[in-house]
LOSE-471045 format. One line per field, with one value per residue: residue number from 1; x, y, z of N, C-alpha, C in turn; residue in one letter. Coordinates in Angstrom, 1 decimal. Layout:
pos	[NUM_...]
nx	[X_...]
ny	[Y_...]
nz	[Z_...]
cax	[X_...]
cay	[Y_...]
caz	[Z_...]
cx	[X_...]
cy	[Y_...]
cz	[Z_...]
code	[a_...]
END
This chain:
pos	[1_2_3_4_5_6_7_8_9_10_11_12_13_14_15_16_17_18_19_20_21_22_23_24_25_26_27_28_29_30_31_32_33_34_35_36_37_38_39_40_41_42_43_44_45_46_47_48_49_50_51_52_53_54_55_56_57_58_59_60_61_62_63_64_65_66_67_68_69_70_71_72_73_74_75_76_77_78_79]
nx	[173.1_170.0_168.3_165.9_164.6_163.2_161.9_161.3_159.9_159.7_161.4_160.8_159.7_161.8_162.3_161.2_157.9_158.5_157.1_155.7_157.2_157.1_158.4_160.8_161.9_165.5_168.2_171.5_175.1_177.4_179.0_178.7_177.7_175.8_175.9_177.0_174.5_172.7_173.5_173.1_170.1_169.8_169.7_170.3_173.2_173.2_170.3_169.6_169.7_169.2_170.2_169.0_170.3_168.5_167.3_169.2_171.3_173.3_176.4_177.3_179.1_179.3_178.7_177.0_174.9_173.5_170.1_169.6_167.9_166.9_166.2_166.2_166.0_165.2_166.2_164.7_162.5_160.6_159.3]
ny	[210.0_207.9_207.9_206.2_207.9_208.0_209.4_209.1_210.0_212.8_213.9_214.4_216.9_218.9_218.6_220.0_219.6_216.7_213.8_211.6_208.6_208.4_207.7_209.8_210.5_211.4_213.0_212.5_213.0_210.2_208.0_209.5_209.7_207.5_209.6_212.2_212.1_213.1_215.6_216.7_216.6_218.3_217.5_217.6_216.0_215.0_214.8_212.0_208.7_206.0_204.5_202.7_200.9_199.8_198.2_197.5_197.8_201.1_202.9_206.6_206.5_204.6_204.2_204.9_203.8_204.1_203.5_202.9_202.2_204.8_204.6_206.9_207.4_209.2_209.9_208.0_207.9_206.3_204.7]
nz	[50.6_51.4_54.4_56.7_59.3_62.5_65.6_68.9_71.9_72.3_71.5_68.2_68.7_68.6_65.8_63.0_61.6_62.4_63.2_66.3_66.7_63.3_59.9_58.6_56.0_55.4_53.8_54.0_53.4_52.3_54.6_56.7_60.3_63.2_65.0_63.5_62.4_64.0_64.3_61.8_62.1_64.4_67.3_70.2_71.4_74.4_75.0_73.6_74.8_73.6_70.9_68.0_65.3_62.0_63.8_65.5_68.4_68.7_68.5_68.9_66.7_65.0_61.5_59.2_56.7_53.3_53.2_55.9_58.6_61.3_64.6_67.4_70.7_73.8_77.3_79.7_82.1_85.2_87.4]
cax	[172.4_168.6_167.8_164.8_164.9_162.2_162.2_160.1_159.8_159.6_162.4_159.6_159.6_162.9_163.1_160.0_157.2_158.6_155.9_156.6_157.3_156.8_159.5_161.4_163.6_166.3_169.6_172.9_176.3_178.2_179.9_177.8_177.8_174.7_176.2_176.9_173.1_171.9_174.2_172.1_168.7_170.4_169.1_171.4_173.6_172.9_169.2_169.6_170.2_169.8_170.3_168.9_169.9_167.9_166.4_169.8_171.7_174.0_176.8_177.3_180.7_178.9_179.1_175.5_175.0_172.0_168.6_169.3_166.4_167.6_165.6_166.9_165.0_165.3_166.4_163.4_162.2_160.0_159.2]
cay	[208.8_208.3_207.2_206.4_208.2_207.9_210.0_208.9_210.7_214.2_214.6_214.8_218.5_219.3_218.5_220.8_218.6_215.6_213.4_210.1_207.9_208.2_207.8_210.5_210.4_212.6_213.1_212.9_212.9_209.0_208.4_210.3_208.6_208.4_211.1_213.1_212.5_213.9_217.2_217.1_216.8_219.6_217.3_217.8_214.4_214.7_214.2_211.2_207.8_204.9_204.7_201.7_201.4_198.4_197.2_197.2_199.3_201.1_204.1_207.7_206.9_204.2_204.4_204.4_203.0_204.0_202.5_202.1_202.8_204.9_205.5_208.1_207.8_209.8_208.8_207.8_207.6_205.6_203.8]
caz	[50.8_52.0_55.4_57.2_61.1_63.7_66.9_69.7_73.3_72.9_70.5_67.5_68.9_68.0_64.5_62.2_60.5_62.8_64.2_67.0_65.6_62.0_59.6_58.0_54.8_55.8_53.0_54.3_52.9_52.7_55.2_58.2_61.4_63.9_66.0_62.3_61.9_65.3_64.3_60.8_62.7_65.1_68.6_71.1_72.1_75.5_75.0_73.2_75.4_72.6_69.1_67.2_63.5_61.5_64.7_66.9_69.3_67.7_68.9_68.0_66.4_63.9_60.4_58.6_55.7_52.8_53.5_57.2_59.5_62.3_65.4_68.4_71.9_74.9_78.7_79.8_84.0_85.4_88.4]
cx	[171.1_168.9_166.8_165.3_163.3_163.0_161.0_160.4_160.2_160.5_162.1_160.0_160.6_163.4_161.3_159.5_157.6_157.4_156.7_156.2_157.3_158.0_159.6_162.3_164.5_167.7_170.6_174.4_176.9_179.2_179.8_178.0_176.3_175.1_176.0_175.5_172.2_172.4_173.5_170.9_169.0_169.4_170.6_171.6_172.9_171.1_168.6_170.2_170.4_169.0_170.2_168.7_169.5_167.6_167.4_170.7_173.1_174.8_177.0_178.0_180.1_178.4_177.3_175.7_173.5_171.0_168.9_168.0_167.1_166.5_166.7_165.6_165.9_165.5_164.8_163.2_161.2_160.1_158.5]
cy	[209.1_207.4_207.7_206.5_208.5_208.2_209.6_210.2_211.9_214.9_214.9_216.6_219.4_219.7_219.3_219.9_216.9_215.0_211.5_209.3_207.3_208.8_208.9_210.2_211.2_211.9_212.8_212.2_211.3_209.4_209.2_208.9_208.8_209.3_212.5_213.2_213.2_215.1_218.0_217.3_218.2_218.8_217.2_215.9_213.8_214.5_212.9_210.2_206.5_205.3_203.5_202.1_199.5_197.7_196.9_198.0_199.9_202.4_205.0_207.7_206.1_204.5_204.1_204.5_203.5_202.7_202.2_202.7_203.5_205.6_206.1_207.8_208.5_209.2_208.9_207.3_206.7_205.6_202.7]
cz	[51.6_53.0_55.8_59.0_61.4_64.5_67.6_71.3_73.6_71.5_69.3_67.1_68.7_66.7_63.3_61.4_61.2_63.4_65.2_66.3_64.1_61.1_58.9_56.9_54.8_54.4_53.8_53.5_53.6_53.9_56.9_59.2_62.4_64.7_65.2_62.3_63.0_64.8_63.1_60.8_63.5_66.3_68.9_71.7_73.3_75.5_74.2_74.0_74.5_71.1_68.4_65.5_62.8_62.8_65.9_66.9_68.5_68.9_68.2_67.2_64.7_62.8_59.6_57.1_54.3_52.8_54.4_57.8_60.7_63.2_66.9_69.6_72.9_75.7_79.1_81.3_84.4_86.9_88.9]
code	[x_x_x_x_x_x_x_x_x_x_x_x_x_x_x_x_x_x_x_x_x_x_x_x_x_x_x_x_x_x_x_x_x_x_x_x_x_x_x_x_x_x_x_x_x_x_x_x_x_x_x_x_x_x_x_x_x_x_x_x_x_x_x_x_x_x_x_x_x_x_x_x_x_x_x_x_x_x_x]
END
């Protein structure tokens, strides 16, 4: 199945030819979960804090679907 993935904040630099935010068509086998898709990107969990798929929050365990949109951000600091 095709999905569209966007990485924003740094995580880009992890995946070769990634740019922020700009989508990706990445393959994966039915059935993948967004956690499965971070392991097929190869980003480490722990640098991942939220996972929106079609526009809302979503967990690693969830089940994605062809034609979802899935973006991956980073924890992110501030003050």
């Amino acid at each position: 199945m095709i999905l569209e993935v966007r990485v924003f904040g740094g995580l880009e630099k992890l995946i070769p030819g990634a740019s922020f935010g700009r989508p990706m068509q990445v393959e994966a086998a039915p059935g993948t979960t967004a956690g499965g898709l971070l392991d097929l990107l190869k980003i480490p969990e722990d640098k991942v804090f939220t996972i929106l798929v079609n526009g809302i929050h979503a967990e690693k365990g969830d089940l994605l679907k062809a034609g979802d949109r899935v973006a991956f951000f980073p924890p992110v600091g501030g003050g």
